[in-house]
C-alpha positions as CSV (number, residue, x, y, z in Angstrom):
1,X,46.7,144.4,213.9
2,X,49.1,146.8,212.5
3,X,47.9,147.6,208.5
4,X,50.7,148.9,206.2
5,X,47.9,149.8,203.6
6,X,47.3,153.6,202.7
7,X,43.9,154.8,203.1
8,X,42.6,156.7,200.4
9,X,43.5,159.7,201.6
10,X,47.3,159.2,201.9
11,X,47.1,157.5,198.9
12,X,45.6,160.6,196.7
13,X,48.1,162.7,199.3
14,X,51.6,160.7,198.3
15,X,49.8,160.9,194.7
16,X,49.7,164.4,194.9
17,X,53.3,164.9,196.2
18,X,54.8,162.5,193.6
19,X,53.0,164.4,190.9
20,X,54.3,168.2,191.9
21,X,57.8,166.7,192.5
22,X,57.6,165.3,189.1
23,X,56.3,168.7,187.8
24,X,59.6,170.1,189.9
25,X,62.0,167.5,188.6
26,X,60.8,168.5,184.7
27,X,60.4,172.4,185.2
28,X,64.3,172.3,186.6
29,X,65.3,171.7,182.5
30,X,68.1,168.8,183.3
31,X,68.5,166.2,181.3
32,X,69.9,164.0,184.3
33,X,66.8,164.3,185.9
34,X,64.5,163.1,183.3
35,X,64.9,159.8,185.0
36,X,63.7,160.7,187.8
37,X,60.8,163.1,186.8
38,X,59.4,160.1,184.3
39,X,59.5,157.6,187.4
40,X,57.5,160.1,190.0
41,X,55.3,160.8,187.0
42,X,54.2,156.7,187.2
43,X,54.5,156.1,190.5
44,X,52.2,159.2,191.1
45,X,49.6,157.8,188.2
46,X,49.6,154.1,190.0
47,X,49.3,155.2,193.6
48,X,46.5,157.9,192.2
49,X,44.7,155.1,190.8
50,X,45.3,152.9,194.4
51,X,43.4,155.6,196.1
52,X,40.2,155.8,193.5
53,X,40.2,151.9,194.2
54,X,40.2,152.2,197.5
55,X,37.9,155.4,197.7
56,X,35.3,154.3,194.9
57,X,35.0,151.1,197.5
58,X,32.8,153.2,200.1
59,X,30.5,153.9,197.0
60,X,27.7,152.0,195.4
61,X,24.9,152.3,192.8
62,X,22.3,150.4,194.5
63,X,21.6,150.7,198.7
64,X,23.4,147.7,200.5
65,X,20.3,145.8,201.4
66,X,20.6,143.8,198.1
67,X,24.1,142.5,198.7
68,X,23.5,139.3,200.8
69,X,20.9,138.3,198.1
70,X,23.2,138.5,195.3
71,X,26.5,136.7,197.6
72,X,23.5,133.9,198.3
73,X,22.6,133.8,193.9
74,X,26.5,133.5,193.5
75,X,26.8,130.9,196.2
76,X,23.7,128.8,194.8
77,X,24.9,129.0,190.9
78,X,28.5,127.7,192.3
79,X,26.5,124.6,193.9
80,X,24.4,124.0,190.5
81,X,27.7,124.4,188.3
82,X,29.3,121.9,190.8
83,X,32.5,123.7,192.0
84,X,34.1,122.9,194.9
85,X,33.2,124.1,197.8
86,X,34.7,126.9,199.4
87,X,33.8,125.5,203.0
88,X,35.6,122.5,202.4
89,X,38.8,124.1,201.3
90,X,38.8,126.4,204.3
91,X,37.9,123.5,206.5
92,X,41.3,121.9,205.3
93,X,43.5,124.7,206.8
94,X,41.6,125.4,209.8
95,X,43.0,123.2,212.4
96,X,46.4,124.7,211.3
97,X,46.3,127.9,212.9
98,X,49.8,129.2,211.3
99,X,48.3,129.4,208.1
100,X,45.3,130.3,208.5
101,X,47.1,133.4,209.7
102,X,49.9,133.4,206.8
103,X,47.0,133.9,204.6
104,X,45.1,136.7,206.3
105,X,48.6,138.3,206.3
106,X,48.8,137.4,202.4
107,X,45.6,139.1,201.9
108,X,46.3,141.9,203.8
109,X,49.6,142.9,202.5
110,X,51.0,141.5,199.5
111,X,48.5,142.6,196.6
112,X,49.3,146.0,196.5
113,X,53.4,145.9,197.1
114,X,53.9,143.0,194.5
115,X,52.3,144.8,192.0
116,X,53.9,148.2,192.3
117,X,57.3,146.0,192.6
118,X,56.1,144.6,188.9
119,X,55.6,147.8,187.8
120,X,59.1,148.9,188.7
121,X,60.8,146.2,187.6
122,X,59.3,147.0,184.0
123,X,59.7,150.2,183.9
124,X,63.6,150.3,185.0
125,X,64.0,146.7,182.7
126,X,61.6,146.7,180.4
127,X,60.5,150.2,179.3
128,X,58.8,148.8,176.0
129,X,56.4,146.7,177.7
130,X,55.3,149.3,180.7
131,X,53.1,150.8,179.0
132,X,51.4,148.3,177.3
133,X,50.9,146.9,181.0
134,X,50.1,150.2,183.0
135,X,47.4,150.3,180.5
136,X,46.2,146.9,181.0
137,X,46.3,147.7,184.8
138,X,44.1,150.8,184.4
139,X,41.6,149.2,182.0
140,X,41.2,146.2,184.1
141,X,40.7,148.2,187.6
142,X,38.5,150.6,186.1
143,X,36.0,148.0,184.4
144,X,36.2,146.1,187.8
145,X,35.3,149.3,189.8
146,X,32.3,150.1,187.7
147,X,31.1,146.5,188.6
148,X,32.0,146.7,192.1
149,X,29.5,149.1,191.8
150,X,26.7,146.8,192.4
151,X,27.2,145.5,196.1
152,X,28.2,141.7,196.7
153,X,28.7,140.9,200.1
154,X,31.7,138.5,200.5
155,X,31.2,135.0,201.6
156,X,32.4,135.4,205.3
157,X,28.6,137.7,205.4
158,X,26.8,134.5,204.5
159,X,25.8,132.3,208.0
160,X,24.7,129.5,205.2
161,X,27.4,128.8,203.8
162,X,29.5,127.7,206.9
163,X,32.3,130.0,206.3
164,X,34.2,132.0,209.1
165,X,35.8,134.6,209.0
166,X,39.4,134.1,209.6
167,X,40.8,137.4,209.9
168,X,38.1,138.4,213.0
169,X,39.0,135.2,214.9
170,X,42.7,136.4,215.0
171,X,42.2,140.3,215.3
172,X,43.7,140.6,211.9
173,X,41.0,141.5,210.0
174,X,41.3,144.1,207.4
175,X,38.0,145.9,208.2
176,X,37.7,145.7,211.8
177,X,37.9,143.2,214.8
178,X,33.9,142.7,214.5
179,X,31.7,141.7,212.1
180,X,30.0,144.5,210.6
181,X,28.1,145.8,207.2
182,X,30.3,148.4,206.1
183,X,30.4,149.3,202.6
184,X,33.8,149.2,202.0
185,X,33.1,144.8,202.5
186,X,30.7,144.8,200.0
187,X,32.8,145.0,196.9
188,X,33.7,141.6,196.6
189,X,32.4,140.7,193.1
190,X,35.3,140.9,190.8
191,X,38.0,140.1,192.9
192,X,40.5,142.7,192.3
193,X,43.4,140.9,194.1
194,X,42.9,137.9,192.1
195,X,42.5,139.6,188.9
196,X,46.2,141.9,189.5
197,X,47.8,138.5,190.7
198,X,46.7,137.3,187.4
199,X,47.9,140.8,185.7
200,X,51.5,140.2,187.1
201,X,52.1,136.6,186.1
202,X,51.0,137.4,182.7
203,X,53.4,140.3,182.9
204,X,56.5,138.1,183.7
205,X,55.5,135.1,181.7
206,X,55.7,137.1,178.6
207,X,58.4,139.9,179.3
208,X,60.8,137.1,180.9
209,X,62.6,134.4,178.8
210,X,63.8,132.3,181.4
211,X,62.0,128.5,182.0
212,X,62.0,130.0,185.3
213,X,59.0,132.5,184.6
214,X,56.5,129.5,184.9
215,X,56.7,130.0,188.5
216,X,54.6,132.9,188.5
217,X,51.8,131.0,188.1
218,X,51.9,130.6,191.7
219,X,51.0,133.8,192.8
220,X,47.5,133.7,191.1
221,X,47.0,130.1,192.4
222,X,47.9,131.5,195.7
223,X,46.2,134.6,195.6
224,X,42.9,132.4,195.1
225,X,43.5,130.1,197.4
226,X,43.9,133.3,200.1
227,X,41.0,134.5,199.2
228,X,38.9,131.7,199.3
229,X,40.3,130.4,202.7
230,X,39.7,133.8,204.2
231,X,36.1,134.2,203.5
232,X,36.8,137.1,201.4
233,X,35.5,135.4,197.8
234,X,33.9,133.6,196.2
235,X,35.3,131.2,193.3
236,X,33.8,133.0,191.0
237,X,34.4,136.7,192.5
238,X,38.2,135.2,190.6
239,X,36.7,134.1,187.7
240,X,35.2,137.5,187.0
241,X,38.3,139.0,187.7
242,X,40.0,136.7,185.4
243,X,37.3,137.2,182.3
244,X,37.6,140.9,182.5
245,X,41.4,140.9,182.5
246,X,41.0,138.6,179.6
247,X,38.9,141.0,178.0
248,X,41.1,143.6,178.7
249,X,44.1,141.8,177.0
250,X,41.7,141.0,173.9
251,X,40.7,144.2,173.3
252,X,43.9,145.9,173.5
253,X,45.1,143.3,171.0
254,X,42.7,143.7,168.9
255,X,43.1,147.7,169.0
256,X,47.0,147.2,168.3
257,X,46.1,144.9,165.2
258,X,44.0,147.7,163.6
259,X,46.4,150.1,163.7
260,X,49.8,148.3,163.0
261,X,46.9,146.9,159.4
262,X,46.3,150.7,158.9
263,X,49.7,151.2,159.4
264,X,50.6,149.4,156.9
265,X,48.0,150.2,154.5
266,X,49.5,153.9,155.1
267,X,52.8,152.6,153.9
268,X,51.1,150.6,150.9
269,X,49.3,153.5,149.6
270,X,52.1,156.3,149.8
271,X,53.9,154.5,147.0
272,X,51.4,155.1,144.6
273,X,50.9,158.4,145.7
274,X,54.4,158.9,144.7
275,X,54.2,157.6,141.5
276,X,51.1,159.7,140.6
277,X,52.9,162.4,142.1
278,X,55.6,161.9,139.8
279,X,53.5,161.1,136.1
280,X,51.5,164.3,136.6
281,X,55.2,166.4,137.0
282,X,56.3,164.4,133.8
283,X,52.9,165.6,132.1
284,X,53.2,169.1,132.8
């Protein structure tokens, strides 16, 4: 199978080359080209922070042996909080080999392109809320990288659970044609592609006005529903995903209330500075 991904090392590469053309663009002293200096400038900050995602995923704090055990605590918590199974659901699209293969394709490729797309689309339409959104992407993937951390083999690793994996049986694995142990697969605990799936319907549900917007609810639903059919997570490899991007989202809220409240106080006390200001003239 042909992958369209980048490696980390193109990606830190095209990062590299967007940032010096950016550095070009803004040494040149044109004001027609700010445009296009302030767009490498992002594009070269997301597709730097796509390659320490995909390098930091050969890394872990603790050696791999521990992995299956904490994919087989996940798996046995999911059975004791009664969640579906993932088996079943997988079981549903199996005999319909089309799909099965329209989601390894889904998994493969989408993730990355849909988000960079969002990304575009609010900074050429949106410019006020791209920031508050670049932030929230590189909050989220940080924290989830720092867990990732700690290996979690994905579910297609566990024999017990009855899983297969869907992407060896039609060579379009994105690892390799054969089962293996690598430690780029054992990162799967919080799903990252759920969790910026999540990030971009949020993004469009609040920057759109159109009744329309619901619709991007799909793509997370979908997004899970790939993952889970594919082996690749667990239920609650989304669920993480989904409480740290709610953190996220919490805590940037929170910081934006504190200062728009001392913000105000600012405005609030500079009044009465005046006045003081002005008795102590009138006095002298």
């Amino acid at each position: 199978m042909i992958h369209f991904e980048l490696s980390w090392r193109q990606a830190a590469g095209a990062a590299a080359c967007l940032a010096l053309t950016s550095a070009a663009l803004r040494a040149a002293h044109k004001p027609r080209l700010t445009p296009a200096s302030l767009f490498t400038q992002e594009t070269a900050f997301v597709v730097g922070l796509f390659a320490l995602w995909q390098y930091a995923g050969s890394f872990a704090l603790m050696g791999p042996g521990g992995a299956l055990g904490r994919a087989r605590w996940i798996w046995h918590v999911e059975r004791v909080l009664k969640m579906p199974s993932e088996t079943a659901v997988q079981r549903v699209f199996l005999p319909h080999p089309l799909l099965v293969q329209f989601f390894n394709l889904y998994y493969d490729l989408l993730h990355f392109p849909v988000l960079i797309a969002c990304l575009i689309w609010l900074f050429v339409w949106h410019r006020s809320s791209y920031r508050w959104w670049r932030m929230t992407l590189v909050a989220f993937t940080g924290l989830s990288l720092v867990v990732q951390l700690i290996p979690v083999a994905p579910p297609r690793m566990l024999p017990e659970t009855g899983l297969i994996d869907t992407g060896v049986i039609y060579h379009q694995s994105v690892y390799s044609n054969a089962t293996g142990f690598n430690a780029d697969q054992l990162s799967a605990m919080p799903s990252v592609h759920v969790g910026w799936a999540i990030l971009v319907a949020i993004a469009i549900i609040t920057t759109v006005r159109s009744r329309w917007r619901w619709l991007a609810v799909l793509y997370p639903v979908m997004t899970t529903l790939a993952v889970v059919v594919t082996a690749n997570h667990f239920w609650l490899d989304a669920v993480a995903a989904a409480v740290i991007l709610a953190a996220v989202l919490a805590a940037q809220l929170l910081v934006q209330r504190l200062l728009a409240a001392k913000a105000a106080g600012a405005d609030q006390v500079s009044p009465e500075l005046a006045d003081e200001a002005a008795l102590a003239v009138r006095h002298q």
